[in-house]
N, C-alpha and C positions, 0 to 999 in steps of 0.2 A: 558573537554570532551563534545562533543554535543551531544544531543539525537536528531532522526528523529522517524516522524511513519511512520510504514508500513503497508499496506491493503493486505493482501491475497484474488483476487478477487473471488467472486465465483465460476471462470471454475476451477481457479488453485485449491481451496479448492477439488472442484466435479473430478477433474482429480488426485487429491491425490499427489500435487506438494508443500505442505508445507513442508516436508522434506529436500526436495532438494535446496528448498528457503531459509530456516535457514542454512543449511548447506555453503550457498555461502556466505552469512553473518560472517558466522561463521571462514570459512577457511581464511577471508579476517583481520580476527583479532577482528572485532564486538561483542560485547556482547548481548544479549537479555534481558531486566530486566524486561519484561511487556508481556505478551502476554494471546490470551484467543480466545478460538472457537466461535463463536454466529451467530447467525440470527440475524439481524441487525433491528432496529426500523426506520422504515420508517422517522419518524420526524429526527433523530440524523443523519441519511443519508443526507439530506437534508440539516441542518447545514452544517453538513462537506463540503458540496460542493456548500452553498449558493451562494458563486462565479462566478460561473455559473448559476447561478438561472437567467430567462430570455431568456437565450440562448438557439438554436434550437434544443441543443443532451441533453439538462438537466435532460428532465423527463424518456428519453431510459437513462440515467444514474442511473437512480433512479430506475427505474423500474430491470434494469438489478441487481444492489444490492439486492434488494427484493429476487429475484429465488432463493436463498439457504443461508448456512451458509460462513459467511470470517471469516479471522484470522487478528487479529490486533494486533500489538505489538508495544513496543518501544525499538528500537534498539539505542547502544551506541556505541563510539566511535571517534578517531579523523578525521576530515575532513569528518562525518559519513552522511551528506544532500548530498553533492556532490557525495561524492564515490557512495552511494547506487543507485541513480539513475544510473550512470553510469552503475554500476550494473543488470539494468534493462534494460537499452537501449531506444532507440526511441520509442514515443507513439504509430509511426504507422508501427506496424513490419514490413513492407514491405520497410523502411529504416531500420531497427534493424541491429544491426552486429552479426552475429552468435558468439555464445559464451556467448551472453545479454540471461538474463530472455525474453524478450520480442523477442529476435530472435530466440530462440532457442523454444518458448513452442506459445506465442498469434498469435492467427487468425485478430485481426482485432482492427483495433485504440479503439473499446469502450469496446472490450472483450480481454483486455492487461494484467491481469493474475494479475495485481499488481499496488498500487498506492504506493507511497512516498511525502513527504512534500517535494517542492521546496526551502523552505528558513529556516534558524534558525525562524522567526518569525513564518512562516506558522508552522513550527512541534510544537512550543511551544501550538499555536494555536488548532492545532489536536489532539493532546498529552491528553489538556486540557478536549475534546470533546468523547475523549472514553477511559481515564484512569483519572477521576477528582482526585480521591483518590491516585495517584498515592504513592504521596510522604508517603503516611500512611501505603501502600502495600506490 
């Protein structure tokens, strides 16, 4: 089974769309083993998406995490990296297909409702950085 994580971004939290996010996870056969509401620390934000550190949309990324509480979890499953994004759709809704998280709910490539790990490494990687204790959990 893999696990991936998920970010409930801030609009989606402030618009009251974690419901309907687990639920598409869920109807798709996925499990939730991990999740938790917060307001995020500035620093661990920053980690997560050191990747982009440099780049021109970094610190509006940063900054945009700040404005309120997300939901992170770690979802399980097979083939669970790939489907989930699928899941979500194109970064920049205006390619999204209706039906996607990201077609159906985000305004705009950096306020897309939702992040996912791109690869088994990456999730391991994020998994790491906002459930360290997981496996003690």
């Amino acid at each position: 089974m893999e696990r991936t994580l998920v970010i409930i971004k801030p609009d989606g939290v402030s618009r009251g769309l974690i419901g309907e996010i687990i639920s598409r996870y869920e109807r798709k056969g996925f499990h939730i083993v991990a999740g938790r509401l917060l307001k995020p620390e500035q620093e661990i934000v920053e980690y997560h998406y050191d990747v982009h550190r440099g780049k021109s949309f970094f610190q509006d990324l940063i900054a945009y995490f700040m404005e309120g509480q997300i939901f992170v979890m770690v979802v399980e499953g097979e083939n669970v990296v790939d489907l989930v994004r699928k899941i979500h759709g194109d970064k920049d809704p205006s390619c999204a297909l209706p039906g996607t998280l990201r077609g159906d709910y985000a305004s705009s490539t950096t306020r897309n409702i939702v992040h996912a790990s791109d690869s088994l490494g990456a999730a391991a990687r994020e998994i790491s950085i906002w459930f360290p204790n997981l496996d003690e959990e």
